[in-house]
C-alpha angles and dihedrals in degrees: 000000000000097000095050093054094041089055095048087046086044091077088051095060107270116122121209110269086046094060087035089057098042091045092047097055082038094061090037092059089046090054100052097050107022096072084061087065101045121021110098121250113278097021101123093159097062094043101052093041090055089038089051084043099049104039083048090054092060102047103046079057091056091056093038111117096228123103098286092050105115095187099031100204102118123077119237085236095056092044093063097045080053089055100043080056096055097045091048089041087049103052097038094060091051110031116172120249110178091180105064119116115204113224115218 
């Protein structure tokens, strides 16, 4: 998914790293507030995990060497293999099961 937004914002300007960067924070910040919204009430472990996920995000962006790093220690490389973590780890904690009935 974000290859395929970063080639249709490559013909506005923006280079690779640029878009990488911006989707990245972006994530990370979503991340971070959209879980208030919509986990359920009660639900701890879904809130922290997006919350860890999110704040790490961040800050591993932050440290990313690519145009938006600030501080330009991390490898690309290792950024990536930090992300496809985060994404395996995410959707095996919360795997989607449409057929489960709640009993009251």
């Amino acid at each position: 998914m974000k290859i395929l937004i970063n080639r249709l914002l490559t013909p506005l300007g923006l280079e690779f790293n640029q878009t990488s960067g911006l989707l990245d924070f972006a994530i990370g910040i979503l991340l971070v507030i959209l879980p208030w919204f919509y986990v359920q009430y009660g639900n701890v472990r879904t809130l922290a995990a997006f919350m860890v996920f999110g704040s790490g995000m961040i800050l591993y962006s932050i440290f990313t060497d690519y145009k938006n790093g600030i501080v330009k220690y991390l490898a690309l490389k290792i950024h990536d293999a930090l992300e496809l973590t985060i994404g395996v780890t995410l959707m095996a904690l919360f795997p989607i099961n449409r057929n489960s009935t709640t009993a009251e």
